[in-house]
KOLZAFI-389745 format. One record per residue (C-alpha): residue number from 1; x, y, z. Coordinates in Angstrom, 3 decimals. Example, Ala and Ser with C-alpha at 12.3 -4.5 7.8 and 13.67 -1.06 7.14 Angstrom:
BEGIN
  resi         X         Y         Z
     1    12.300    -4.500     7.800
     2    13.670    -1.060     7.140
END
This chain:
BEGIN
  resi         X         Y         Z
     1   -32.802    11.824   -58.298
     2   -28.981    11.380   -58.956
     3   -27.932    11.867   -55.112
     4   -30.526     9.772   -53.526
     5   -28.650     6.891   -54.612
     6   -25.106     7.538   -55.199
     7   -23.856     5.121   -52.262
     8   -25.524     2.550   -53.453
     9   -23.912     3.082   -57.118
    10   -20.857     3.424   -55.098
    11   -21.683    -0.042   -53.751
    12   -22.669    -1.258   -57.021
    13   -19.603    -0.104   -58.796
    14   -17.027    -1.582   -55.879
    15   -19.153    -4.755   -55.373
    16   -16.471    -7.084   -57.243
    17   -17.420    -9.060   -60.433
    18   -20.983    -9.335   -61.184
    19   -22.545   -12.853   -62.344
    20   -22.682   -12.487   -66.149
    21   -25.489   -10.207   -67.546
    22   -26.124    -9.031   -63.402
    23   -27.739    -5.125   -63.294
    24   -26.210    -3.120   -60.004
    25   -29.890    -3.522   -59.217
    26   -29.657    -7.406   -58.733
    27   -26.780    -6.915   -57.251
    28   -28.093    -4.426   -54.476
    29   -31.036    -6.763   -54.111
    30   -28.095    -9.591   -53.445
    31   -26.573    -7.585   -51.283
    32   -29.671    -6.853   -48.761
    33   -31.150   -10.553   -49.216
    34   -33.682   -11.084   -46.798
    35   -33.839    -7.581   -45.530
    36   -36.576    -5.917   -47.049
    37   -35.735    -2.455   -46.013
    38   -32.785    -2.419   -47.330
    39   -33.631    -4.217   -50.701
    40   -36.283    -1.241   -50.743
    41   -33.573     1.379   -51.068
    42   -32.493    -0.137   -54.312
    43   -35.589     1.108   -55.335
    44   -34.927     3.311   -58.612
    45   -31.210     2.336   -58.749
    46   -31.423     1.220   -62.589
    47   -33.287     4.242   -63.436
    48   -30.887     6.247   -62.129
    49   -28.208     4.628   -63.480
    50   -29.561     4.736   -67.173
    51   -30.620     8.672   -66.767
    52   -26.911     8.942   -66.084
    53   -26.002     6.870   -69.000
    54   -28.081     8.933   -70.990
    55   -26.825    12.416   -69.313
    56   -30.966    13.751   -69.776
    57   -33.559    13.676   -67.219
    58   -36.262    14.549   -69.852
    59   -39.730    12.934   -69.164
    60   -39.367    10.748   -71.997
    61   -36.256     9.256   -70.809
    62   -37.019     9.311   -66.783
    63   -40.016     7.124   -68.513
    64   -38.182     4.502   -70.385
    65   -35.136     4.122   -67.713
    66   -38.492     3.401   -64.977
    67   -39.519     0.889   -67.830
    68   -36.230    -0.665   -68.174
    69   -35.955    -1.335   -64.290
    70   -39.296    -1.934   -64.279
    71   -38.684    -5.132   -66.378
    72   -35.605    -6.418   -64.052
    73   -38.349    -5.859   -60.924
    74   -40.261    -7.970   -62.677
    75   -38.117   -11.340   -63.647
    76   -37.058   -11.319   -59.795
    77   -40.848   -10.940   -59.114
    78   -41.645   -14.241   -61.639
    79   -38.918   -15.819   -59.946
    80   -39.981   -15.806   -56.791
    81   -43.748   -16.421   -57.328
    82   -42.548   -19.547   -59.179
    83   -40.570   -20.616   -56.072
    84   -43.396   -19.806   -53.890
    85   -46.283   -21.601   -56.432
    86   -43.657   -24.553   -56.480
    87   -43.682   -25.365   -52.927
    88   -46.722   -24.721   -51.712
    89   -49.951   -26.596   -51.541
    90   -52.739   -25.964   -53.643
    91   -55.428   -24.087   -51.352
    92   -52.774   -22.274   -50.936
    93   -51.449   -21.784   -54.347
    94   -54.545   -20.910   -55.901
    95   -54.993   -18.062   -53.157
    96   -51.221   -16.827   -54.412
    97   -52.505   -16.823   -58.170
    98   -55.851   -14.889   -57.213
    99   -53.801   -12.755   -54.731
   100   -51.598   -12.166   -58.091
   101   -54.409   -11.060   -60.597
   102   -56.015    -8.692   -57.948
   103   -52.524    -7.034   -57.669
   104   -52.283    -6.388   -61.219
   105   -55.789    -5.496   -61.460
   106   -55.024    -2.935   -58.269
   107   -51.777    -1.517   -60.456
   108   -53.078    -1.263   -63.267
   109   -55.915     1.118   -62.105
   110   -54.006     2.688   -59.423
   111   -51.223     3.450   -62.129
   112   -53.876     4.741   -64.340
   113   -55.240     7.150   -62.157
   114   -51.850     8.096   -61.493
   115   -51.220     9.566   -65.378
   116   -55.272    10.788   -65.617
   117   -54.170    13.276   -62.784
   118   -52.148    14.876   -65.787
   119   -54.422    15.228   -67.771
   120   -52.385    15.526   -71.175
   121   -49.346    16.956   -69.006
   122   -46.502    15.404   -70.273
   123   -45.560    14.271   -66.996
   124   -48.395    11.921   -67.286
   125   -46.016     9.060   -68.832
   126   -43.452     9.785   -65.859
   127   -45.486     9.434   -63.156
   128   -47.222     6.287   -64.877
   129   -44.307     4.734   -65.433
   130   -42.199     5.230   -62.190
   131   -45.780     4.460   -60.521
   132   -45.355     1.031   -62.150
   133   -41.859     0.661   -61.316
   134   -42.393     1.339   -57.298
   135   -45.534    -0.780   -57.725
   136   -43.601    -3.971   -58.815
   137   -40.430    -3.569   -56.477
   138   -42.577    -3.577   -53.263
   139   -44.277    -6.660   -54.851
   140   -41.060    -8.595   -55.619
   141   -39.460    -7.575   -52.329
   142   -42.751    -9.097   -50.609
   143   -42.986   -12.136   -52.140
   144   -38.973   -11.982   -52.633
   145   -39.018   -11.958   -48.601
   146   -41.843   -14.665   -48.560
   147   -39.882   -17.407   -50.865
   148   -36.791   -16.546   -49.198
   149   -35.163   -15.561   -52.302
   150   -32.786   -14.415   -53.648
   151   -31.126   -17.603   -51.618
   152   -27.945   -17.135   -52.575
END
């Protein structure tokens, strides 16, 4: 997992100051604004960076460093759905919310599935949790690329 993204910690490292309290992640997502493809291939960045951190790659930690990017993923998800629910219309507003609950609904089961396949393997929580993680990055890229955010 460490290789896949060592440019972009490279990048990360060499990108001048971060804004205060700024993850390499955000800042890779910055850096690719409106270019989903490339904001893609910070996908798993922060968990890479905190297995590193943490010098393991043990399921338990692959789990929690997918949880802790996870989380990031998420606020820039929130952020842009509130930039999108804040300019649009309400026909088309309430379509975004709906569109919303049936993509959780969709993770949620699809992620589930995902750690059943285990069984009681411990690999179970991995998968869940980096299922999760690649779940919510795709959906904050998409709706990152349909608000036009990050705009800065």
């Amino acid at each position: 997992m460490w290789p896949r993204h060592g440019f972009l910690l490279l990048l990360a490292c060499c990108l001048g100051q971060a804004q205060a309290g700024e993850t390499a992640l955000e800042q890779c997502v910055q850096q690719a604004r409106n270019m989903p493809p490339q904001q893609m291939a910070c996908i798993g960045l922060q968990q890479d960076i905190c297995l590193h951190k943490r010098g393991s790659d043990a399921n338990l930690d692959m789990a929690q460093c997918a949880d802790e990017e996870t989380k990031i993923w998420q606020s820039m998800m929130n952020q842009a759905q509130a930039s999108l629910l804040a300019n649009e219309v309400d026909p088309i507003r309430a379509n975004l919310v709906a569109v919303q609950d049936q993509w959780n609904a969709y993770v949620e089961g699809y992620c589930q599935y995902r750690m059943d396949r285990w069984g009681r393997g411990s690999g179970a929580i991995t998968d869940g949790a980096v299922c999760y993680m690649n779940a919510t990055a795709l959906r904050a890229i998409d709706l990152m690329a349909d608000a036009g955010w990050p705009a800065n």
